[in-house]
C-alpha positions as CSV (number, residue, x, y, z in Angstrom):
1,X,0.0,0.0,0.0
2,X,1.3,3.3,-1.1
3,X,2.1,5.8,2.1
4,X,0.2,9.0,2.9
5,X,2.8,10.8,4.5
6,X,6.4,9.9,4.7
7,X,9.2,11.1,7.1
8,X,12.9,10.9,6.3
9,X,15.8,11.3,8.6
10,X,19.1,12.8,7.6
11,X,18.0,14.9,4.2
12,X,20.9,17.1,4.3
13,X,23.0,13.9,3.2
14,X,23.4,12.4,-0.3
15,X,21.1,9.1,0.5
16,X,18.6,11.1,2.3
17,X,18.2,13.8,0.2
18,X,17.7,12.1,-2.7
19,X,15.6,10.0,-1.6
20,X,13.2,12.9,-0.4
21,X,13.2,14.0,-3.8
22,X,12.2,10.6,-5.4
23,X,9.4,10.3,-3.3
24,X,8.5,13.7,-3.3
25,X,7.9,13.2,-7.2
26,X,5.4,10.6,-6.5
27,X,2.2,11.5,-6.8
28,X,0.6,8.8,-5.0
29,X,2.4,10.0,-1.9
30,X,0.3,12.7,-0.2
31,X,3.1,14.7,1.4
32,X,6.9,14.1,2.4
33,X,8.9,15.5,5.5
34,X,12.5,15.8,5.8
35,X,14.3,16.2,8.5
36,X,17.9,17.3,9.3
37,X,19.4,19.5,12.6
38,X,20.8,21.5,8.9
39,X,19.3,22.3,5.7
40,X,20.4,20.3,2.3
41,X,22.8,21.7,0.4
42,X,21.4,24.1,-2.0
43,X,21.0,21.9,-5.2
44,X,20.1,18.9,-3.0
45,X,16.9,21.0,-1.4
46,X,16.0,22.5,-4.7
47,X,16.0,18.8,-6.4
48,X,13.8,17.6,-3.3
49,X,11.1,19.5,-5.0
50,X,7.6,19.5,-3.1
51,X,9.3,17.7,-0.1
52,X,9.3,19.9,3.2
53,X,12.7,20.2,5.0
54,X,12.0,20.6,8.8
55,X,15.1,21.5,11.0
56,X,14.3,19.3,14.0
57,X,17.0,17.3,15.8
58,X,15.8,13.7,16.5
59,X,17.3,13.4,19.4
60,X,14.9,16.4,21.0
61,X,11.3,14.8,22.1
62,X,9.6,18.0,19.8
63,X,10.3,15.2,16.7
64,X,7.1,13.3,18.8
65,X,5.6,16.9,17.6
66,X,6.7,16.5,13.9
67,X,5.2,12.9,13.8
68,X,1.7,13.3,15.3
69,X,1.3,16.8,13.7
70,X,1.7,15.7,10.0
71,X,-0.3,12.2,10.5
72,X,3.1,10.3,9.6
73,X,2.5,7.0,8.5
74,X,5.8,5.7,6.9
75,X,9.1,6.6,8.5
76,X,12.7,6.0,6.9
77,X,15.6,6.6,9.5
78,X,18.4,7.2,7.0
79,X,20.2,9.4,9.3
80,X,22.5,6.6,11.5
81,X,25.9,7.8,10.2
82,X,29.4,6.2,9.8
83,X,31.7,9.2,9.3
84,X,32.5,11.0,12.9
85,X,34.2,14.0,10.9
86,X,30.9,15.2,9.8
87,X,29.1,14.3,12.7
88,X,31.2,16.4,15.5
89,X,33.5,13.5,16.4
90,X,33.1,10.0,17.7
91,X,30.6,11.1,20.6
92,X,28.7,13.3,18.8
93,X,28.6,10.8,16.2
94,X,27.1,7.9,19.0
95,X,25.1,10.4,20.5
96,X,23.1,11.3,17.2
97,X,22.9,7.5,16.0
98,X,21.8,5.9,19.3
99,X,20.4,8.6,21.3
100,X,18.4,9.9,18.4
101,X,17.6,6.5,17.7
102,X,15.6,5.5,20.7
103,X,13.7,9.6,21.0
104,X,12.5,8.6,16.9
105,X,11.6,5.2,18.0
106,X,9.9,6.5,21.4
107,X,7.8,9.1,19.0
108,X,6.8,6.3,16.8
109,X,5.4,4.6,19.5
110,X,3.4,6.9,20.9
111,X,1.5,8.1,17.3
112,X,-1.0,5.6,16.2
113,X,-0.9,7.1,12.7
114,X,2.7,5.5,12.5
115,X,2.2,1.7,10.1
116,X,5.6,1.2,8.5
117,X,9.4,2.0,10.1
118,X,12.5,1.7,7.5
119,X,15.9,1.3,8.7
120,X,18.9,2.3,7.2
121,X,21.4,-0.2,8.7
122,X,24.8,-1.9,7.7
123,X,26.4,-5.6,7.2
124,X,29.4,-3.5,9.7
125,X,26.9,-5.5,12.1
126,X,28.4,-8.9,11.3
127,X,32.2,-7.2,11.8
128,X,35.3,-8.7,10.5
129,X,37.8,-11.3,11.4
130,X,39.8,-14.2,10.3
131,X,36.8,-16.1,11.3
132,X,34.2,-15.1,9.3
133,X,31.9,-17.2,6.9
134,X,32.7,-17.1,3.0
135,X,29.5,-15.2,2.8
136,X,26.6,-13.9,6.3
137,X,23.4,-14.3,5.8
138,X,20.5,-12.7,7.7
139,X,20.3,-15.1,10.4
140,X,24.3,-15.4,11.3
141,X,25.4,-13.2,14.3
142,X,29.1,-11.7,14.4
143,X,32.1,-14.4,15.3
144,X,33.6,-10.9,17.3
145,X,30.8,-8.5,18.2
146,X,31.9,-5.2,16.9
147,X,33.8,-2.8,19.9
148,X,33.1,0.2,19.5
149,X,32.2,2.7,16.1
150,X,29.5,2.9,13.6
151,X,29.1,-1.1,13.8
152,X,28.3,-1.0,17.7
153,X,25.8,2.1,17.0
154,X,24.2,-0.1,14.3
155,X,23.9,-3.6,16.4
156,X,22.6,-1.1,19.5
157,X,20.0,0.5,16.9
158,X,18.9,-2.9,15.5
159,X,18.3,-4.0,19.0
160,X,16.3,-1.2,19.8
161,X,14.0,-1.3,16.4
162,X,13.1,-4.9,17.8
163,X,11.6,-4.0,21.3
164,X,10.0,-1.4,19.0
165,X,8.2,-4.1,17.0
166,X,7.5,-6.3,19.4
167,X,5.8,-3.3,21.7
168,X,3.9,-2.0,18.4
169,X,3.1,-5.4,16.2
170,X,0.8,-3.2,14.1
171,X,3.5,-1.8,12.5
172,X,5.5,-3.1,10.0
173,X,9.2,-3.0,10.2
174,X,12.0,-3.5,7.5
175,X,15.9,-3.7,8.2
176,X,18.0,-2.9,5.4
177,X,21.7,-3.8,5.7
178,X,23.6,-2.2,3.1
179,X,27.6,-3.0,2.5
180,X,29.5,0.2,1.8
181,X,28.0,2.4,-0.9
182,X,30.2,3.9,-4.3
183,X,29.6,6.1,-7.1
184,X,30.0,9.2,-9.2
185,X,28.5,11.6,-6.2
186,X,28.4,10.2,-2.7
187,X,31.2,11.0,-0.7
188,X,32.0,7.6,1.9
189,X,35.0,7.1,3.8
190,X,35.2,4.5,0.7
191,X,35.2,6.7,-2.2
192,X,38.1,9.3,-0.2
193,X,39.9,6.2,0.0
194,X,40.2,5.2,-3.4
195,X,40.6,8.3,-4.3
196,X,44.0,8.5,-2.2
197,X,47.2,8.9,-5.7
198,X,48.7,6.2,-3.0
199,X,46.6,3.8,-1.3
200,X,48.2,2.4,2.1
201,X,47.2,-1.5,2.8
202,X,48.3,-3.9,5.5
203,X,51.0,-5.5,4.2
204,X,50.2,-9.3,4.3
205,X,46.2,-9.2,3.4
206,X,44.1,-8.3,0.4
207,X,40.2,-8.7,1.7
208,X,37.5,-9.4,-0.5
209,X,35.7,-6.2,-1.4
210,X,32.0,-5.9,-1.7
211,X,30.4,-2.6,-2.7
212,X,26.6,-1.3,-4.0
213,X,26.0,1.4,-6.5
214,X,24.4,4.5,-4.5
215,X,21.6,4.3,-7.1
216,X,21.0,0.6,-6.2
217,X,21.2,2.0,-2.9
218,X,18.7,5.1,-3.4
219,X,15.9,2.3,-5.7
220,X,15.9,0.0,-2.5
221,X,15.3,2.6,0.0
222,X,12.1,4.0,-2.6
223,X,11.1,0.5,-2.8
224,X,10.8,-0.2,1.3
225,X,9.2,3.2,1.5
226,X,6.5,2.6,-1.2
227,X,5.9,-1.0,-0.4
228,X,5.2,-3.2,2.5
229,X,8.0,-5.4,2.7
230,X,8.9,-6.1,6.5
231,X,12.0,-8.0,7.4
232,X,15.8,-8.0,7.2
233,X,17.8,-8.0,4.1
234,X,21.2,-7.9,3.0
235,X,21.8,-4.8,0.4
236,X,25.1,-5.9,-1.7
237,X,25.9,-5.9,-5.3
238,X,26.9,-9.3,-6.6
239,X,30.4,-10.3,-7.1
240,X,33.2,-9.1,-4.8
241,X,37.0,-7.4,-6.0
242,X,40.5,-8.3,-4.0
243,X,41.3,-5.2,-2.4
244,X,43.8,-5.1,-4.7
245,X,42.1,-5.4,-7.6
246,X,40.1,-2.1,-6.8
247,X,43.7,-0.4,-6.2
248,X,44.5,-1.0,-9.9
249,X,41.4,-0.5,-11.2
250,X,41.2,2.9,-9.8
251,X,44.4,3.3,-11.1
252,X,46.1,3.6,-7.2
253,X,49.4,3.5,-6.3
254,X,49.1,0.5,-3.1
255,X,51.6,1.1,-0.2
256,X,52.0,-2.1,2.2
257,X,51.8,-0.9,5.5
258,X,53.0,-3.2,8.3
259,X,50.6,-4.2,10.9
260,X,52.2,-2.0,14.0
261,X,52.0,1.2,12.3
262,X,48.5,1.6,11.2
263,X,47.4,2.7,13.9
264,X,49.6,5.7,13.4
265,X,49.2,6.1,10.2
266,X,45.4,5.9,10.2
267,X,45.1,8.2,13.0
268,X,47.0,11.0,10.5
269,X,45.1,10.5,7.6
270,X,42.4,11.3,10.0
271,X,43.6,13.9,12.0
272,X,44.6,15.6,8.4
273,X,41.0,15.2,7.2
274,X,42.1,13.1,4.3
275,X,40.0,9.8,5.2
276,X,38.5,9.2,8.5
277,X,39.6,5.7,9.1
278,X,37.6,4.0,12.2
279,X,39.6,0.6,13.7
280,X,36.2,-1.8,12.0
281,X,36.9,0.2,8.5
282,X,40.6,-0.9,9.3
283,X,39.6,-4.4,10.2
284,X,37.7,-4.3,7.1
285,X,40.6,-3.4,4.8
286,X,42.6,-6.6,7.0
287,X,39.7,-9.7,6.6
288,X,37.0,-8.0,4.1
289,X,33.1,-9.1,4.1
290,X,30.9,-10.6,2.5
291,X,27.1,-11.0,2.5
292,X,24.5,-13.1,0.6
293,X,22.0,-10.9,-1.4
294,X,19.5,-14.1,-2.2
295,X,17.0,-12.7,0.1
296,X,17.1,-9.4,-1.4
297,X,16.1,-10.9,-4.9
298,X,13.6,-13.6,-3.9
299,X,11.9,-11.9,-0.5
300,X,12.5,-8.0,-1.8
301,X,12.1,-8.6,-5.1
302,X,14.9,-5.9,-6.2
303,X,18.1,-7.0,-8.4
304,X,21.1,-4.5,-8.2
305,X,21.3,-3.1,-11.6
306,X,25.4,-3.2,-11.5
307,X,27.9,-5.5,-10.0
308,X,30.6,-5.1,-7.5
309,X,32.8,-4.2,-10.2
310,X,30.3,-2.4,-12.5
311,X,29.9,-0.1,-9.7
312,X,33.4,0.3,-8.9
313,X,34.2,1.3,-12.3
314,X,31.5,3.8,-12.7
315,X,33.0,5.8,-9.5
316,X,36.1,5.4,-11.7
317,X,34.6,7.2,-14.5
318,X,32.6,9.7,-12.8
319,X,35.1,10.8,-10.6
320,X,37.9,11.2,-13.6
321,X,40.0,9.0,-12.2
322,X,43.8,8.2,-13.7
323,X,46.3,6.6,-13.2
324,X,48.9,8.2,-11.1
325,X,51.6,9.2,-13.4
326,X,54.7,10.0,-12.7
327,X,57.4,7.4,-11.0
328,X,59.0,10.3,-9.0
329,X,55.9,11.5,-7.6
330,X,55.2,7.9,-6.3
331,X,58.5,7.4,-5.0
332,X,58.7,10.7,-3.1
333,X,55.1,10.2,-1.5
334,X,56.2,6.5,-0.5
335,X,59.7,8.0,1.0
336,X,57.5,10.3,3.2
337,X,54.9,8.2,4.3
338,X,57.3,5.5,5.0
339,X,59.4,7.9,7.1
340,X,56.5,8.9,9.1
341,X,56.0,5.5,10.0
342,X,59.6,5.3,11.1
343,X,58.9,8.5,13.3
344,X,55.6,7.2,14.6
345,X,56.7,3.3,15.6
């Protein structure tokens, strides 16, 4: 059944945003909030068309306000979010994911107008290790349960969405776990990464890479908040890359780091700005992950339009990516980096 009025969380980012603006050109769709502590980017809110930004902080009880006021029917929390630089740091970062988690959840269970809640979630919930499956499926839980970071936030928000459908059974409920989004125009700690003229790796590992095209990413989103599909499901393109693969394809420069020092060198990319690299990305980059996407095809009904490496490529077009020319270049970037390390060990 199509919604009357939808809510979504976190407009003034790239996912949110645009997907304000495809429902907002729906004209089954009666009316369409977004909401954001700031407003969209200037192009964004101008392509969000008829949609109505509302600056409301979720983690203030006023959103109850928002959601009885407008009648809300259909919410999509797309606002959990991965990257602490843009978010105010680490604990600004939990605070807004977890904290304005359970005051959106508390608000939607106190308005009886409210039938369907979307989650934006991730497969960071399944973590990494040596240990891991050759491929997670819905029903496996982590072999490590994730620290700390974005992955903890996500496994504490999952948790919380389920006492929220078991105290309101009336409404319907859908988890979507997406692997780590790439493209032409979102910006991910993924895409700053790859974007790097020299890419540092652990020395001794290349992890299986699995990505999804942000307009995969954006149709799936459209389709849970259109339709009635409640459950859990994995959101990953098919096929995987080596981690080195992706390096060359992107036309990257790798630079094996050793174990001990990436730490250090992690924590300067970051404290630069370059690429904010959390210890689960890092653990990422060591073991990779994989998930199985069979329930997306067969209980979702979506197929992701490109592959792993369809969509890798296309953020290698639309970026203008090329190779990094230039052997001196390379070799003087390598020398400093690698003398930093010596510094920092």
């Amino acid at each position: 059944m199509t919604p009357s009025v939808v809510l979504v969380t976190g407009v003034s980012r790239f996912l949110g945003g645009h997907l304000a603006a495809r429902l907002a050109a729906n004209p089954a769709i009666d009316r369409v909030l977004g909401v954001d502590t700031v407003p969209p980017p200037r192009d964004l809110l101008r392509r969000m068309g008829r949609a109505e930004f509302v600056r409301a902080d979720i983690r203030n009880p006023l959103i109850s306000k928002v959601i009885s006021n407008a009648g809300v029917d259909t919410v999509v929390h797309a606002s959990v979010s991965a990257n602490p630089g843009s978010s105010g740091g680490r604990t600004a970062m939990k605070e807004m994911n977890v904290i304005g988690t359970m005051q959106l959840l508390a608000a939607c269970q106190k308005a009886p107008s409210v039938r369907r809640m979307v989650l934006k979630s991730t497969t960071a919930v399944y973590g990494s290790s040596p240990r891991d499956p050759a491929l997670f499926d819905e029903s496996m839980t982590p072999k490590d349960l994730p620290s700390g970071g974005y992955a903890k936030d996500a496994a504490e928000i999952e948790g919380y969405l389920r006492g929220f459908a078991r105290r309101r059974p009336d409404v319907s409920v859908t988890v979507l776990r997406f692997t780590n989004f790439i493209g032409p125009r979102i910006d991910t700690v993924f895409t700053r990464y790859f974007a790097l003229p020299v890419v540092p790796t652990v020395l001794g590992y290349d992890a299986r890479v699995q990505l999804l095209h942000e307009e995969d990413a954006l149709a799936v989103l459209e389709r849970s908040a259109s339709q009635d599909i409640p459950g859990v499901f994995n959101v990953a393109a098919d096929g995987v890359m080596l981690l080195s693969q992706a390096i060359r394809r992107a036309g990257r420069v790798p630079l094996p780091v050793p174990s001990p020092a990436v730490g250090p060198v992690s924590r300067v990319f970051r404290g630069a700005r370059i690429v904010d690299f959390s210890p689960e990305q890092m653990r990422l980059l060591n073991f990779g992950r994989v998930v199985d996407n069979r329930r997306l095809r067969q209980q979702f009904g979506f197929a992701p339009r490109w592959t792993t490496v369809q969509a890798f490529d296309d953020f290698v077009r639309g970026r203008g990516l090329r190779p990094v020319i230039g052997p001196e270049r390379v070799e003087t970037v390598e020398r400093g980096v690698r003398a930093l390390v010596g510094m920092l060990r």
